[in-house]
ZATIKE-943300 format. One record per residue (C-alpha): residue number from 1; x, z, y; chain; residue in one letter. Coordinates in steps of 0.5 Angstrom, whole numbers. Layout:
REM ZATIKE-943300
- NUM:X:Z:Y:A:A;
...
This chain:
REM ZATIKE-943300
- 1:0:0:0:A:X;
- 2:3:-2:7:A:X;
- 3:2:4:13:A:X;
- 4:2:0:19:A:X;
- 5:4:4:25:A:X;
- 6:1:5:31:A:X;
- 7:3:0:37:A:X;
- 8:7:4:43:A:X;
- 9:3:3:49:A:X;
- 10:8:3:56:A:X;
- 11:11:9:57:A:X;
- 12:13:8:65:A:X;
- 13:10:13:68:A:X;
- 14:15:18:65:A:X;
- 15:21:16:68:A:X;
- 16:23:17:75:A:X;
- 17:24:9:77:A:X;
- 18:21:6:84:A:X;
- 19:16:2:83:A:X;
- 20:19:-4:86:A:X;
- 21:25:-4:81:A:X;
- 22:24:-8:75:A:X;
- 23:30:-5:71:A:X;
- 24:31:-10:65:A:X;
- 25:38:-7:63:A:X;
- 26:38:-1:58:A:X;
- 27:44:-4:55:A:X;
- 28:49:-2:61:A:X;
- 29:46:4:62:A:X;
- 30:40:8:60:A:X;
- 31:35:12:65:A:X;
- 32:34:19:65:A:X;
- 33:26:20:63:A:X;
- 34:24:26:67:A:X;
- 35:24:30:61:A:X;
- 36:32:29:60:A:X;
- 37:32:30:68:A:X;
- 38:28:38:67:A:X;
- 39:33:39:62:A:X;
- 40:39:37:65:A:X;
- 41:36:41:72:A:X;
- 42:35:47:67:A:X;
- 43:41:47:65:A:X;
- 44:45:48:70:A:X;
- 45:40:53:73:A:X;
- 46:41:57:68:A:X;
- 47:49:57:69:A:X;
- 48:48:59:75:A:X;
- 49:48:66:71:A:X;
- 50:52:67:65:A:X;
- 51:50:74:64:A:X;
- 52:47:72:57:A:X;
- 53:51:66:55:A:X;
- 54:54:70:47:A:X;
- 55:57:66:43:A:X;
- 56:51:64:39:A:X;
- 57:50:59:45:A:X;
- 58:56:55:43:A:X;
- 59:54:53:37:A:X;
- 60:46:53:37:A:X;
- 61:44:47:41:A:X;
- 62:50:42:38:A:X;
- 63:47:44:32:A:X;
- 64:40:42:34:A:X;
- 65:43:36:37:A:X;
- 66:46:33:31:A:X;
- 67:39:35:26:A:X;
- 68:36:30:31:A:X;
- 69:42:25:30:A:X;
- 70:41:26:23:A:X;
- 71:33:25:23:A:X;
- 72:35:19:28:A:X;
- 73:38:15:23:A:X;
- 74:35:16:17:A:X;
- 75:41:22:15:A:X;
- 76:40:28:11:A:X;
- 77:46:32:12:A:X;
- 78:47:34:20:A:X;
- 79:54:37:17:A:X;
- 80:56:30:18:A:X;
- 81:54:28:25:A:X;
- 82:60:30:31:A:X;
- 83:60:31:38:A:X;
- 84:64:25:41:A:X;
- 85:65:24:48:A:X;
- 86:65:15:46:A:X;
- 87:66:9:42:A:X;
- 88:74:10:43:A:X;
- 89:75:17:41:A:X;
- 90:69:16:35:A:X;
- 91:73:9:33:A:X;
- 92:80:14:34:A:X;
- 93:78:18:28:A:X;
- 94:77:12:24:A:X;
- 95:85:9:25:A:X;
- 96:88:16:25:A:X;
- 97:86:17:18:A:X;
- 98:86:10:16:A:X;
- 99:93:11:13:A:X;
- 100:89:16:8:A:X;
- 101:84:11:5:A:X;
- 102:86:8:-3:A:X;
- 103:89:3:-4:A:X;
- 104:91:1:3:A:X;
- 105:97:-4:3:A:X;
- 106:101:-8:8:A:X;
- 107:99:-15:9:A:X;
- 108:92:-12:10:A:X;
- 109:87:-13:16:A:X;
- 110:82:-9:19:A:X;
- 111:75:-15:21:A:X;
- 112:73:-16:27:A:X;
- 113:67:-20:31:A:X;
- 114:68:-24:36:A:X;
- 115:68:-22:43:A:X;
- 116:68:-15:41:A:X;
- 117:67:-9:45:A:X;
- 118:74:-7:48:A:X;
- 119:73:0:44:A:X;
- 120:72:-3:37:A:X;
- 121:79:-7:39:A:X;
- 122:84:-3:43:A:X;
- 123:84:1:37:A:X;
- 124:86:-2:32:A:X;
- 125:93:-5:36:A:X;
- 126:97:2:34:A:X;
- 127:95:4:27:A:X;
- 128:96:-4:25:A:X;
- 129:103:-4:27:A:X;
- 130:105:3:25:A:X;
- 131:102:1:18:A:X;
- 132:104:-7:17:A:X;
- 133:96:-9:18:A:X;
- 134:93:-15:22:A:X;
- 135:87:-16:27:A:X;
- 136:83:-22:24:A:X;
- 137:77:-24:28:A:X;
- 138:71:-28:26:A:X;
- 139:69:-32:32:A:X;
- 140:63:-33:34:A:X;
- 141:59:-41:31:A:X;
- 142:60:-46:37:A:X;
- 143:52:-49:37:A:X;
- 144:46:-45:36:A:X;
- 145:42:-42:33:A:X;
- 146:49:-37:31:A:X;
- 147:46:-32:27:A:X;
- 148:45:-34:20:A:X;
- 149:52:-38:20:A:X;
- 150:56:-32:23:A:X;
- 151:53:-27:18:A:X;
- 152:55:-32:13:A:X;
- 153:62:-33:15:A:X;
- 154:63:-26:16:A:X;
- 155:62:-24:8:A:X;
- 156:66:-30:7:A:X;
- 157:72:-27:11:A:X;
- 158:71:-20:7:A:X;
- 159:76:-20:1:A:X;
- 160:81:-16:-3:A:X;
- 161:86:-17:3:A:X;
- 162:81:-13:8:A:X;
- 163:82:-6:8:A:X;
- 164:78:-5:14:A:X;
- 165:71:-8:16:A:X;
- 166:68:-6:23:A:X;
- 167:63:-9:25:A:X;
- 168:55:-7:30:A:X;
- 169:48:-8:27:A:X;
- 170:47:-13:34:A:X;
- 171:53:-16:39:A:X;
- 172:53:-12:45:A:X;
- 173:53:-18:49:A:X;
- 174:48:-23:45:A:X;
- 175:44:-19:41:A:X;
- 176:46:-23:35:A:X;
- 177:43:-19:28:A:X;
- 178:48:-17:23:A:X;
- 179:46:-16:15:A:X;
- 180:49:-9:15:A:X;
- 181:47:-8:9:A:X;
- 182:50:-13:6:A:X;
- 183:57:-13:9:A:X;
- 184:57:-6:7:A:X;
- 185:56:-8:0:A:X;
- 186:61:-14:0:A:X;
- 187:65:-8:4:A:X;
- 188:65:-4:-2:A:X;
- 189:66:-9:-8:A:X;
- 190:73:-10:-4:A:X;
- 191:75:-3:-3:A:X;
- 192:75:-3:5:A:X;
- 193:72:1:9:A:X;
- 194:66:1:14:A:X;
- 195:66:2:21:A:X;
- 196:60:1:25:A:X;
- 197:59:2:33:A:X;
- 198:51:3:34:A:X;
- 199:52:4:41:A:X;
- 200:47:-2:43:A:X;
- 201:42:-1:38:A:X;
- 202:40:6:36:A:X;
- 203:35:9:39:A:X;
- 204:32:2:40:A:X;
- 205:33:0:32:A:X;
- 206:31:3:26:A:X;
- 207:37:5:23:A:X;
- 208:37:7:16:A:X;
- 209:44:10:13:A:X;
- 210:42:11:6:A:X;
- 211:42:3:6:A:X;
- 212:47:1:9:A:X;
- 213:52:7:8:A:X;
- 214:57:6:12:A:X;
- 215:64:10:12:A:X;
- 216:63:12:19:A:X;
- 217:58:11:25:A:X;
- 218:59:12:33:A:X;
- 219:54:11:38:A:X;
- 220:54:13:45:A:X;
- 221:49:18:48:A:X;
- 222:48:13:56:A:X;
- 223:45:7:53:A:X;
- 224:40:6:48:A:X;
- 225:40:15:47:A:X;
- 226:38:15:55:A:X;
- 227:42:22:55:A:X;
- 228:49:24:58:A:X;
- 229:55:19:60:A:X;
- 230:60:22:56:A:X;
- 231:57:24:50:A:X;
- 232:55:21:44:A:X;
- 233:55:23:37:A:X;
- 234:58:19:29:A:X;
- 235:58:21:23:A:X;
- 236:63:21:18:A:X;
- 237:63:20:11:A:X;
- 238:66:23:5:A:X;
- 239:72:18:5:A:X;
- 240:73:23:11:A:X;
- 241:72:30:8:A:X;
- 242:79:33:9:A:X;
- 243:82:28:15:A:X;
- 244:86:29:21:A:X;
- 245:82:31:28:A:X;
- 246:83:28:35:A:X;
- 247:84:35:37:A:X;
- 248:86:41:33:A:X;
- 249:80:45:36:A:X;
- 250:79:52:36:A:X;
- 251:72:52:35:A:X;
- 252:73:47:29:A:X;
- 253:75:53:25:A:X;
- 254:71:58:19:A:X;
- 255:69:63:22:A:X;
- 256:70:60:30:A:X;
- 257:64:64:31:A:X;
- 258:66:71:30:A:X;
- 259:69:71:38:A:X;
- 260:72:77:37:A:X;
- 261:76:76:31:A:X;
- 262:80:69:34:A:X;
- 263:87:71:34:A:X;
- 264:86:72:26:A:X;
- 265:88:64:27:A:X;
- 266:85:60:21:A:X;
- 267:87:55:17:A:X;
- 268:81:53:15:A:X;
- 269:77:48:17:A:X;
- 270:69:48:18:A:X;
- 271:67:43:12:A:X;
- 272:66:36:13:A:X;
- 273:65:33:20:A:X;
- 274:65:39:24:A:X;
- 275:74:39:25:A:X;
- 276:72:32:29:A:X;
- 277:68:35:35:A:X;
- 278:71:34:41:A:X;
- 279:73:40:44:A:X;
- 280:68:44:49:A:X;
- 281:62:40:45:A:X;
- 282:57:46:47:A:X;
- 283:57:43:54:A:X;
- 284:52:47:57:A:X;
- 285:49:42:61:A:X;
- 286:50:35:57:A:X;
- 287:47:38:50:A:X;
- 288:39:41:54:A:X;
- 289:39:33:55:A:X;
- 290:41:29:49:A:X;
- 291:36:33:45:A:X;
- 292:31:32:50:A:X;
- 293:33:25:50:A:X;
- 294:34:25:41:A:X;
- 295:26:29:40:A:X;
- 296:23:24:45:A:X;
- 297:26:18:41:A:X;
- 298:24:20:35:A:X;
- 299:16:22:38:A:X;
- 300:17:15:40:A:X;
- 301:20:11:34:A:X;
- 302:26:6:33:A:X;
- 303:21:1:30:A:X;
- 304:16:2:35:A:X;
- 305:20:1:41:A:X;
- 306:23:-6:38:A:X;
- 307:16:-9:37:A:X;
- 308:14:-7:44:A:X;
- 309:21:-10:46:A:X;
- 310:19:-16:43:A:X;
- 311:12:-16:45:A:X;
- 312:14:-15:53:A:X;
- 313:18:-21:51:A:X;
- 314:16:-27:47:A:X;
- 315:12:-30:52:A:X;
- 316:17:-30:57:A:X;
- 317:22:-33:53:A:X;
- 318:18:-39:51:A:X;
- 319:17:-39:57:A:X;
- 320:25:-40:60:A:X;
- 321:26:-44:54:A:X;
- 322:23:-50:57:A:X;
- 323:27:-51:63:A:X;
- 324:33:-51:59:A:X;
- 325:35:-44:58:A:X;
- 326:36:-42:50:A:X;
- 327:36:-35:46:A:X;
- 328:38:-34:38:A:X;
- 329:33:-35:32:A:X;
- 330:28:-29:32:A:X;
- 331:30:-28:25:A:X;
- 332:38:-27:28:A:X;
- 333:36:-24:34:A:X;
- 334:34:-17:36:A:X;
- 335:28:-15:41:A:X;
- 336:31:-10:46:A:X;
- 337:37:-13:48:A:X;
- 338:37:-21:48:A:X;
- 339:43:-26:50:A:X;
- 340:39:-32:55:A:X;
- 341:44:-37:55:A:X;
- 342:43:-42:62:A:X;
- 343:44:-48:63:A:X;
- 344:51:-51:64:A:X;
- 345:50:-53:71:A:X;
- 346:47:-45:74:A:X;
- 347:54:-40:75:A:X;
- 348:51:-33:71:A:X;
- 349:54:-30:77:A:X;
- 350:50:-33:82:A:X;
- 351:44:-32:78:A:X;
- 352:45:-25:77:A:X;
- 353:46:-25:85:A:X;
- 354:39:-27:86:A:X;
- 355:36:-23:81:A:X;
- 356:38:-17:84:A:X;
- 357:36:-20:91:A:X;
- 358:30:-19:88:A:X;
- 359:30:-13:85:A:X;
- 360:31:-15:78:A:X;
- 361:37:-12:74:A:X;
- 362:40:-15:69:A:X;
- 363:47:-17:66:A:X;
- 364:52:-23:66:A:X;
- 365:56:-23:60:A:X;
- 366:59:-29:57:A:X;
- 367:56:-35:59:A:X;
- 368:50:-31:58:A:X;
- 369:45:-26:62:A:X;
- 370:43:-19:58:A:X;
- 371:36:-18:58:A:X;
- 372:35:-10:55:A:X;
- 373:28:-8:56:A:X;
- 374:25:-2:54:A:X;
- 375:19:3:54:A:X;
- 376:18:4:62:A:X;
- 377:19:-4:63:A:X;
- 378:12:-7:63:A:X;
- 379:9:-14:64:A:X;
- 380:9:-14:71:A:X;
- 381:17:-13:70:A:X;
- 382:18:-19:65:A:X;
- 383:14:-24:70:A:X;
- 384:18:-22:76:A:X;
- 385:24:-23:72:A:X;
- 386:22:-30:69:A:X;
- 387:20:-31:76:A:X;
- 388:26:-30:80:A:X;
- 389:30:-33:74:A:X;
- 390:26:-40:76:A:X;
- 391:27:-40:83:A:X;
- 392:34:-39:82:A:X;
- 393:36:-44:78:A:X;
């Protein structure tokens, strides 16, 4: 039997945006509900006073955060979730104990996307020296539709000579869709390990991690989580279990609670993920809203806030495309964050300029406009937008 869930209705009136901006740009930064804004208001009241701050309080809230990460992407272990402060810093963890994986061997490569984020590229560049490896990119297909090409020759690319896969469930740029589940399982049939940036999808996108198991996962908290700059979360898997943090923390310790016992310095690590939490992951103000943000998204759901993206959308893209601007094949395409290729003879840039003019926000990058809808854009938004885009080209 098919449960069919109930349709997400604008969710605008929640947020704080003016009435005449029509933010269209979730994928470089997500607004703050008023929800999240209270919390963080909150917060910093009651820092004012720290009279009752015990120890508890350092431990509790990051707690509940990472519970709701868990939920969020369908984990049932939040012993596996850590506090980071972004991409680099979860991507770090992976390089620094990539000398521990089985197997690994010089002459090896770490596999890439094209057009990567820096974060899920710059952190490769050490590691690989240091253990003989190599960097090899699987550069996006030259004609449209891209999707359906890429993905296959991205699993034709995994071989016994990877020894590192590190791949998003959607382009940060494009939109374009990855079978994560599949270049999972061709992942683990070759022995590498699996590295996912989620940043520009969860949040917006049902993510499953019993089905696409990936030995590690990171997802910034500004974006498509509408939290705090700065903060995000990762999971890390048991190929990690006894790995090399960052940062040798003290809060990263067993019995770390116990203030008054500190100085009897422990050997030991808190199992699992907790040795990579960044150091201060309590942050009194940043944690209040990353669980309003996380309780608020799960209240909403991954899935229905991708098929109101897609809803908002469709008509709108049907609409460009008649006058010369492309997108991926719905099947390769997310909803929420959409590449709109342009004409060649408009100048993005430019476009984007009066856009703006306009008070329509969206991004350049590439030769392509990013289009990030979510819960607080409505029809009125999507129809100033294709209007402004029209007039401009």
């Amino acid at each position: 039997m098919t449960t069919t869930i109930p349709s997400l209705t604008c969710q605008k009136d929640l947020f704080s945006l003016p009435a005449d901006l029509h933010y269209i740009n979730c994928a470089t930064r997500g607004p703050f509900s008023c929800a999240v804004e209270r919390a963080g208001v909150n917060a910093i009241q009651q820092q004012t006073n720290p009279f009752s701050l015990t120890a508890t309080h350092f431990f509790e809230q990051p707690t509940r955060v990472r519970q709701l990460f868990a939920q969020l992407i369908n984990g049932d272990d939040p012993d596996r979730i850590a506090v980071i402060p972004s991409v680099s810093y979860g991507m770090g963890v992976v390089a620094r104990n990539l000398h521990r994986k089985p197997g690994l061997a010089r002459g090896q490569h770490i596999l890439l996307t094209d057009t990567e984020f820096p974060s899920d590229v710059y952190a490769w560049e050490r590691v690989c020296a240091e253990l003989g490896l190599s960097i090899q990119t699987v550069p996006m297909p030259a004609d449209m539709p891209r999707g359906a090409t890429w993905n296959e020759q991205l699993l034709e690319a995994i071989t016994p000579q990877t020894a590192l896969v590190v791949v998003p469930p959607v382009h940060w740029m494009y939109g374009i869709r990855f079978d994560l589940e599949a270049i999972g399982q061709r992942a683990r049939a070759v022995g590498a390990w699996f590295a996912v940036d989620a940043t520009q999808s969860i949040g917006a996108m049902p993510f499953d991690l019993g089905r696409v198991r990936p030995d590690a996962l990171v997802c910034v908290g500004y974006k498509w989580l509408m939290g705090p700059y700065s903060t995000g979360l990762a999971y890390y898997g048991e190929a990690f279990d006894d790995g090399i943090p960052l940062e040798e923390t003290w809060m990263g310790r067993l019995n770390s609670e116990q203030f008054h016992r500190l100085t009897e310095y422990q050997p030991e690590y808190r199992p699992k993920a907790f040795r990579y939490n960044v150091g201060e992951q309590s942050h009194f103000i940043h944690m209040p809203m990353l669980e309003a943000a996380l309780a608020q998204l799960l209240d909403w759901q991954p899935e229905r806030i991708q098929n109101y993206a897609r809803d908002l959308m469709t008509d709108a893209l049907t609409d460009l495309q008649t006058v010369g601007c492309r997108v991926e094949d719905d099947p390769w395409r997310s909803h929420h964050l959409l590449g709109l290729w342009l004409p060649d003879h408009a100048d993005p840039v430019v476009v984007q300029q009066a856009l703006l003019a306009r008070k329509v926000s969206v991004s350049v990058r590439g030769r392509a406009l990013r289009i990030s809808p979510n819960v607080y854009n409505d029809e009125r938004d999507v129809a100033m937008f294709v209007e402004a885009l029209k007039a401009s080209l």
